[in-house]
N, C-alpha and C positions, 0 to 999 in steps of 0.2 A: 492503409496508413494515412492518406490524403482526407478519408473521410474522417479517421479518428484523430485526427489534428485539427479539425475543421468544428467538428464537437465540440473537444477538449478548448481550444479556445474559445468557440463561443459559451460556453459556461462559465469560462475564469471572467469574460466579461462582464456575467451577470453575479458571481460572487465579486468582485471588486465595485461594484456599483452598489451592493444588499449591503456594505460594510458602510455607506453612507442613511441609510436608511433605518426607518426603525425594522425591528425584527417581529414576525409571528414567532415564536419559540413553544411547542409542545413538547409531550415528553411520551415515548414508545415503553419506557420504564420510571423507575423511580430518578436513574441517572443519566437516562438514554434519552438524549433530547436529538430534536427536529424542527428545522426552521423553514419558514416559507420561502426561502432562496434552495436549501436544497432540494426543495420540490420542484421549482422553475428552473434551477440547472438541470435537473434529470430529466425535466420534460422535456427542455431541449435537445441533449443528447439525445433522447428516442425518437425524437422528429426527426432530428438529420438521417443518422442511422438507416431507421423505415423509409425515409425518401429516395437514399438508395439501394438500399437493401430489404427490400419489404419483407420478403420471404426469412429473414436471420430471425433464431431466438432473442431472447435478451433477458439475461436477469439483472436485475438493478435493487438494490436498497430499499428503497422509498416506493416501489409499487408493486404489484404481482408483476408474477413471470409474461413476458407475451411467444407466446409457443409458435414459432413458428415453422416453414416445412419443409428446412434445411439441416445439415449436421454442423452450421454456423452460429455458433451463440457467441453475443457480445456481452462480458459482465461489468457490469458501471457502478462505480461509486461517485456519486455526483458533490460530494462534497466532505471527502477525507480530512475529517479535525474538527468535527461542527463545534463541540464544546470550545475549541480553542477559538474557534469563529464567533462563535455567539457572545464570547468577551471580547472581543475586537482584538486575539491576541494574533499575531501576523506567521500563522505556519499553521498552511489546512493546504488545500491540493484538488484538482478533479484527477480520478484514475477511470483507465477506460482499454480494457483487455478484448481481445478478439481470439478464442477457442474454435477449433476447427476439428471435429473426429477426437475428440476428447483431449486433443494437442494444444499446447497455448501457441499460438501464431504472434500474434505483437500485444503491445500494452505501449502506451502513454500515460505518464504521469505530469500534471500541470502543476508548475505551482504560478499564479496567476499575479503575485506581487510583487516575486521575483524576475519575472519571464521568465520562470525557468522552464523547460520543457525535457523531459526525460523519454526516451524512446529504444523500443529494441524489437525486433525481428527475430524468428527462429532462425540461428544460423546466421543471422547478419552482422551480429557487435550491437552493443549498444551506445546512445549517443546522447548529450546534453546539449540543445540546440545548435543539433548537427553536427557537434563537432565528437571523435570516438574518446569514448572512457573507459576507464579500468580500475576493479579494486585495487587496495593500500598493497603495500607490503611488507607493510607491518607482521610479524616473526614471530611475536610473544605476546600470551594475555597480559603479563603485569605492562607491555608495555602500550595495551589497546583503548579507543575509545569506543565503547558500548555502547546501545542503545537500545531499551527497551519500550513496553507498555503496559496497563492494566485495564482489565473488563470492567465494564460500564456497575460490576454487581462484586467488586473487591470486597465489601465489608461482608456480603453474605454465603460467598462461595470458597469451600476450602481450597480450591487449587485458583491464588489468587497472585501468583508470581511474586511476592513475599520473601517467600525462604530462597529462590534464585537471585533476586535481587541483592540482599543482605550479600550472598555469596561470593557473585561476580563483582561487586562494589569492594569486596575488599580482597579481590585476588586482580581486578584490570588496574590500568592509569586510571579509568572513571567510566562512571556511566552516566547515561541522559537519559530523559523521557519527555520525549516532546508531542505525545498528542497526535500524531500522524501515523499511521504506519506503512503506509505507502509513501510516501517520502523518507521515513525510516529507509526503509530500504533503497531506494533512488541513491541515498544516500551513501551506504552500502556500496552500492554499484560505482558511484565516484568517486573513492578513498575517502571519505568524509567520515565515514565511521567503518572500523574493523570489522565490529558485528553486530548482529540482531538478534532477537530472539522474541518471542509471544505466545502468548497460552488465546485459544478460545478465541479466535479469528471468526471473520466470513469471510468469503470465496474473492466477494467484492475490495476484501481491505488486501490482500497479496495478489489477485489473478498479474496484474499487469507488472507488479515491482518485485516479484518475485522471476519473471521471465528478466526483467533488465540484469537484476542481479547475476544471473549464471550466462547471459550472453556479456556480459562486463567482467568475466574470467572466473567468478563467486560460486560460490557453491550453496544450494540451498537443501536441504534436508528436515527429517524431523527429532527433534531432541536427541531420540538414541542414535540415529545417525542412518536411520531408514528413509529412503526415497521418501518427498515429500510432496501430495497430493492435493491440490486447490482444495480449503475448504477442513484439511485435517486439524486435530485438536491441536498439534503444536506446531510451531517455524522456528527455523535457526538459519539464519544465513549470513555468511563472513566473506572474507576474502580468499577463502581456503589456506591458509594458513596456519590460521587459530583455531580450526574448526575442532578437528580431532583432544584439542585441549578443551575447548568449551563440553565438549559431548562428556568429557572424564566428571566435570564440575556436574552437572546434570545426577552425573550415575554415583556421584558422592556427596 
């Protein structure tokens, strides 16, 4: 946890400094962009990492895998919300999860503007700058506040969260869409929002805010209500509460 605090900070450093600067902005797709601060925060995370942990895997975003010759793999996203970043809009994130024997161990989630720092252990509570949190208790969708997102390829993929959206938007109090989905969920984890929901993730955008979630009381699963595995094509995660009513909206 020391090292992955130690990462995650020095990366919010270097996004908070790249928001002064100009940007390199490329693009992985037609809407899938990448900037040369996300390459330099991830680079840094894997130098700390490898400095003490030479032997751990790592998958990250932004580079191939570095295989290493432990059942320890670290998964990084070194700059969760780049679109919202590369308009200087103020809600993006470094997340940085530690898997152990196919187990998620801890995640850290930064947001770097905020200070805010989101953290949980298997088995230990989760905490926002060290202090312990826990989902809403919030009782009812009409009386919830949602949060959702879309893939980078909405206009050209039929399962493009569309007809969920329309759905839950007029069965909650509201939904959002903020660009994050690792602080989505952080989020989640501090009463801040009821619940989440996403299509067509990577490993990198839940590994870490998906463990805060269910150590912050929350329950996370997949759409029909199936144990939910780093990486699967969908996430739902609430306060447990509202869950069982979200899963109905899904299957109707």
């Amino acid at each position: 946890m020391e090292v992955a605090l130690l990462a995650a900070r020095q990366a919010g450093r270097i996004l908070r400094a790249g928001l002064h600067q100009d940007l390199q902005v490329s693009y992985k797709g037609v809407r899938n962009l990448v900037t040369n601060v996300d390459r330099a925060a991830e680079a840094r995370i894997i130098r700390t990492i490898l400095h003490h942990f030479p032997t751990h895997s790592i998958l990250a975003e932004e580079s191939h895998p570095h295989e290493g010759d432990s059942d320890h793999r670290w998964i990084i996203d070194p700059l969760d919300g780049t679109t919202n970043y590369s308009h200087r809009f103020p809600f993006f994130c470094v997340s940085i999860a530690l898997e152990a024997r196919g187990q998620m161990q801890l995640g850290v989630v930064y947001d770097p503007l905020r200070r805010e720092c989101f953290c949980a252990e298997a088995g230990a509570g989760a905490t926002l700058n060290g202090r312990p949190i826990s989902v809403s208790s919030t009782a009812t969708l009409k009386k919830s506040l949602l949060v959702t997102g879309f893939a980078y390829d909405i206009q050209t993929h039929p399962k493009n969260n569309l007809d969920h959206f329309i759905r839950f938007s007029l069965s909650a109090q509201a939904v959002r869409r903020t660009g994050s989905a690792a602080l989505d969920l952080c989020y989640v984890a501090a009463g801040r929002f009821d619940g989440f929901w996403e299509m067509r993730l990577h490993p990198w955008d839940t590994a870490a805010g998906s463990l805060i979630v269910a150590e912050a009381g929350g329950r996370v699963s997949r759409f029909s209500g199936a144990p939910y595995a780093n990486g699967d094509e969908d996430i739902l995660a609430t306060n447990g509460k509202i869950h069982a009513e979200m899963i109905r909206h899904f299957e109707g």
